[in-house]
C-alpha positions as CSV (number, residue, x, y, z in Angstrom):
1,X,100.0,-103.2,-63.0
2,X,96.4,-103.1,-63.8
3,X,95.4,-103.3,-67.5
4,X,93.7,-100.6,-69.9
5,X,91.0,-103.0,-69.8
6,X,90.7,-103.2,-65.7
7,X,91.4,-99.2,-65.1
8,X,88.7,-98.8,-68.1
9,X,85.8,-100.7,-65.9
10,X,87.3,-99.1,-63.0
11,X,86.3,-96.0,-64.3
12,X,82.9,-97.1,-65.7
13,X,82.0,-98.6,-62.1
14,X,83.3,-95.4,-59.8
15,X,81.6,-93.0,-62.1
16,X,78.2,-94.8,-61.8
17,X,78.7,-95.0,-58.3
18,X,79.0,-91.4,-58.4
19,X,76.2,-90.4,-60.2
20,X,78.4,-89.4,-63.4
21,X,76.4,-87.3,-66.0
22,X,78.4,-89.6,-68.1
23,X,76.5,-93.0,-67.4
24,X,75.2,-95.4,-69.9
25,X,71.8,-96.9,-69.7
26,X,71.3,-98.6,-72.8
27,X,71.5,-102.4,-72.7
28,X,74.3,-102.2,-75.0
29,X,76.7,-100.0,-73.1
30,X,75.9,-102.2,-69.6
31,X,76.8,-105.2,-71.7
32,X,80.3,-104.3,-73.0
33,X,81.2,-103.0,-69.3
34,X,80.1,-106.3,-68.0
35,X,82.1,-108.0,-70.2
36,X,85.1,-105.9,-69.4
37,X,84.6,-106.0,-66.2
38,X,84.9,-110.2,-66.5
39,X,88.2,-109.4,-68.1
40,X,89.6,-107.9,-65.0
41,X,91.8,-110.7,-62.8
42,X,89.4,-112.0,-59.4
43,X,91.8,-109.5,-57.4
44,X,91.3,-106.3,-59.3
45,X,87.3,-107.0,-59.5
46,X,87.5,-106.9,-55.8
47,X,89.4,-103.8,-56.1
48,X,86.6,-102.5,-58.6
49,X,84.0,-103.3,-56.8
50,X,85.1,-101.8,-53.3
51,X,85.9,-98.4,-55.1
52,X,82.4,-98.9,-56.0
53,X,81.1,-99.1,-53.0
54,X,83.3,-96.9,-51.2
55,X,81.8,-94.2,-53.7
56,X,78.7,-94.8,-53.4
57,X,79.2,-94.3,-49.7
58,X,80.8,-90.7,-50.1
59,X,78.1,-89.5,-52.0
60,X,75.5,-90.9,-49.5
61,X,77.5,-89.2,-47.0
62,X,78.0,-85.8,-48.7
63,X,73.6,-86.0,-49.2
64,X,73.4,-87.1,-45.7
65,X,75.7,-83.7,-44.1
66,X,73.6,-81.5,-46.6
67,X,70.5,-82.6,-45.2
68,X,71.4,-82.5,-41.7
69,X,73.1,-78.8,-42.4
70,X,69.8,-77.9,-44.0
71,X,67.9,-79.3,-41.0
72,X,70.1,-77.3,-38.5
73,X,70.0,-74.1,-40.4
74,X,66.1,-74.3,-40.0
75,X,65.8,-75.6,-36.7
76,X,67.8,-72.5,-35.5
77,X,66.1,-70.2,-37.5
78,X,62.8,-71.0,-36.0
79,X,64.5,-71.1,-32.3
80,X,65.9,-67.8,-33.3
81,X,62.3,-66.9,-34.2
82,X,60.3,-68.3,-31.3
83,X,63.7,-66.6,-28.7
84,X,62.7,-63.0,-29.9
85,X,58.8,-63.5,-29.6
86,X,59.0,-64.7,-26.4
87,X,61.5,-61.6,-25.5
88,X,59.0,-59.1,-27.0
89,X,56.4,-60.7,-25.4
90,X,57.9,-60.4,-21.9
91,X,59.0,-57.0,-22.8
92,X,55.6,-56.0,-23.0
93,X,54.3,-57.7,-20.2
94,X,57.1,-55.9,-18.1
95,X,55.7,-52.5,-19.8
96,X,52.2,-53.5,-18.8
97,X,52.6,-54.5,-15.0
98,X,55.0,-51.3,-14.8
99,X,52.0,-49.3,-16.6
100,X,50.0,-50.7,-13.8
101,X,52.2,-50.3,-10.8
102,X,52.2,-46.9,-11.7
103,X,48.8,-46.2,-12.0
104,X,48.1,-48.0,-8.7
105,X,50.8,-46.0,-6.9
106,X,49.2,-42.5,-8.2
107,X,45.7,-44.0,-7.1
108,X,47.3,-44.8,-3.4
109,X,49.3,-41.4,-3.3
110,X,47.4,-38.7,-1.0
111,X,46.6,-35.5,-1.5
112,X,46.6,-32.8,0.7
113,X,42.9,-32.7,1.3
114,X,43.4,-36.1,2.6
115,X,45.2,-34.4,5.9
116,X,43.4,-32.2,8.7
117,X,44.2,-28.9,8.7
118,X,46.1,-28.1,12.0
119,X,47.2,-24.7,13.3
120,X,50.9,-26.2,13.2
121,X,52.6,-29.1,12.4
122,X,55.8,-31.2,14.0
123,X,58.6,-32.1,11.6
124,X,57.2,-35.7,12.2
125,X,53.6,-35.2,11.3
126,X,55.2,-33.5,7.9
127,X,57.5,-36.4,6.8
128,X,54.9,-38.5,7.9
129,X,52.6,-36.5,5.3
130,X,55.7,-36.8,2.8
131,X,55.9,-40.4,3.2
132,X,52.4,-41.1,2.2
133,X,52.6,-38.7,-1.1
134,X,56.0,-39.0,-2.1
135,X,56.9,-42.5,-3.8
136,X,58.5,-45.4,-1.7
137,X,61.5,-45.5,-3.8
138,X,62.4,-41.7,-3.9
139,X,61.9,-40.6,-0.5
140,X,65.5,-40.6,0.4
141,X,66.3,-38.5,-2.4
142,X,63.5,-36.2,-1.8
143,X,63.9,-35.7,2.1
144,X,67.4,-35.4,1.5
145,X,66.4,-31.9,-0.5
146,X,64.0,-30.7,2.2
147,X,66.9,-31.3,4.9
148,X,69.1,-29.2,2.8
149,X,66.5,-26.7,1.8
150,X,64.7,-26.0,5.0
151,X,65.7,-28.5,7.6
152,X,61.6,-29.6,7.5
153,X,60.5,-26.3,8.7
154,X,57.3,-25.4,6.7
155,X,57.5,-21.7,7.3
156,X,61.4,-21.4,6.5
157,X,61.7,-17.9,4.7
158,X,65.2,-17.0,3.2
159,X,65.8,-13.5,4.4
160,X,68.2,-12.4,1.3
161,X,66.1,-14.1,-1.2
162,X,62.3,-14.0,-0.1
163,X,62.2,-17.9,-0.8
164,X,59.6,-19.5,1.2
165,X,58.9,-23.3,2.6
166,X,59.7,-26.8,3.1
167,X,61.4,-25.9,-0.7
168,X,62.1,-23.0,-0.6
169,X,59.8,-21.8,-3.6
170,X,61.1,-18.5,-5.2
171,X,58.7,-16.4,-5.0
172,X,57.1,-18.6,-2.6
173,X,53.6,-17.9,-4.4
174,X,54.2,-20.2,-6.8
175,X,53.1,-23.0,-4.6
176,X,49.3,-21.5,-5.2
177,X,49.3,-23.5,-8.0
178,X,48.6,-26.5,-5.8
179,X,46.4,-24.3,-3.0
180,X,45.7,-21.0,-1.8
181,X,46.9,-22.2,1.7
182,X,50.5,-22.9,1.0
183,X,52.0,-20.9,3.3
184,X,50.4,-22.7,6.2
185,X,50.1,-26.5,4.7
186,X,52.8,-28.4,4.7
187,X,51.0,-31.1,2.8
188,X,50.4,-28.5,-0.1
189,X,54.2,-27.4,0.0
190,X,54.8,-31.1,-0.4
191,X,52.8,-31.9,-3.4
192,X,54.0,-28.7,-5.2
193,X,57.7,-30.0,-4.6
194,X,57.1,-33.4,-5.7
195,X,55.1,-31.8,-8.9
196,X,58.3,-29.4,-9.7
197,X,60.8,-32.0,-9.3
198,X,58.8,-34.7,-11.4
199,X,58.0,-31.5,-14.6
200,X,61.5,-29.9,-14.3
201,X,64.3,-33.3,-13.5
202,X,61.5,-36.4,-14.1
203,X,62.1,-37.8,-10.8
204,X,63.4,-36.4,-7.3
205,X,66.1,-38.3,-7.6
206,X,67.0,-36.9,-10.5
207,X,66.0,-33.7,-8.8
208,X,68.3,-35.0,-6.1
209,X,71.6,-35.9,-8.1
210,X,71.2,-32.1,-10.0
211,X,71.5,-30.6,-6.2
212,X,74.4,-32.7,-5.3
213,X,76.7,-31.2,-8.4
214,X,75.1,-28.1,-8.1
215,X,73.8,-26.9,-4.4
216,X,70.8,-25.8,-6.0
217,X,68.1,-27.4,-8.5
């Protein structure tokens, strides 16, 4: 069993391994540890001195994780930073080039001064005319209204109802808001109907999935 003497120097040694608040540095104090420490058989100084060292290396260890912790912590915290720039950035690059995509497909659309006037008009020269004014990716939705509406026939008039056209406008007048020759233009018909179904559903297809649940719109 170790002496009061040896665990005393063990002490003195661990704690200023440990940094210890309680450390001496006066001459005098390193002296009289030294001098117990020589009192202490070869064995235990061996003893001593590896608790020493061993912590010494714990507390080393312990600054080492907190720095490597604290390193971490900042290294995500800028990735984290630099990951939700780059997503706003490309967020507003989509919204650009979809800005612009839309532009350009309003600059390409025709309009119905872009079409002679003919005295009549075959169902193919009208979806033809619908193809080139209605956008790529709604035409299904909006030539599946026409073929419920008025099977393509630009003069279609409802006889209960008075409706009128490729639409069936009720009252059919309303499509003067696009040209005084509606009831003879089918390319007039067909930018009034693209008009009401963009202002009153946003979209044909939209216009499109409101006719499906409701055999109207």
């Amino acid at each position: 069993m170790a002496s009061a003497t040896a665990v005393t120097a063990v002490g003195s040694v661990v704690g200023v391994a440990s940094g210890s608040t309680a450390q001496n540095n006066d001459a005098e104090a390193t002296a009289a540890d030294s001098t117990l420490l020589a009192d202490i058989p070869a064995g235990q100084q061996a003893q001593v001195q590896t608790a020493s060292l061993t912590a010494q290396a714990n507390v080393q260890a312990i600054a080492a994780d907190t720095s490597a912790k604290k390193d971490a912590e900042e290294a995500a915290r800028k990735e984290a930073a630099k990951t939700a720039r780059d997503k706003k950035e490309a967020a507003e690059e989509a919204a650009r080039k979809a800005k612009a995509e839309a532009e350009a497909k309003a600059k390409a659309a025709k309009d119905p001064s872009d079409f002679p006037v003919a005295s009549s008009y075959t169902i193919a020269q009208i979806q033809s005319m619908a193809r080139q004014m209605v956008p790529s990716d709604q035409w299904t939705c909006f030539s599946n209204i026409v073929d419920h509406e008025s099977d393509w026939n630009y003069r279609a008039v409802n006889p209960s109802s008075g409706a009128y056209g490729l639409f069936q406008a009720l009252p059919g007048s309303k499509m003067s808001s696009v040209g005084d020759d509606w009831r003879t233009n089918p390319a007039t018909q067909i930018k009034w109907g693209l008009n009401y179904m963009d202002s009153r559903y946003g979209s044909p297809c939209e216009a499109w999935s409101f006719w499906q649940a409701n055999n109207w719109y």
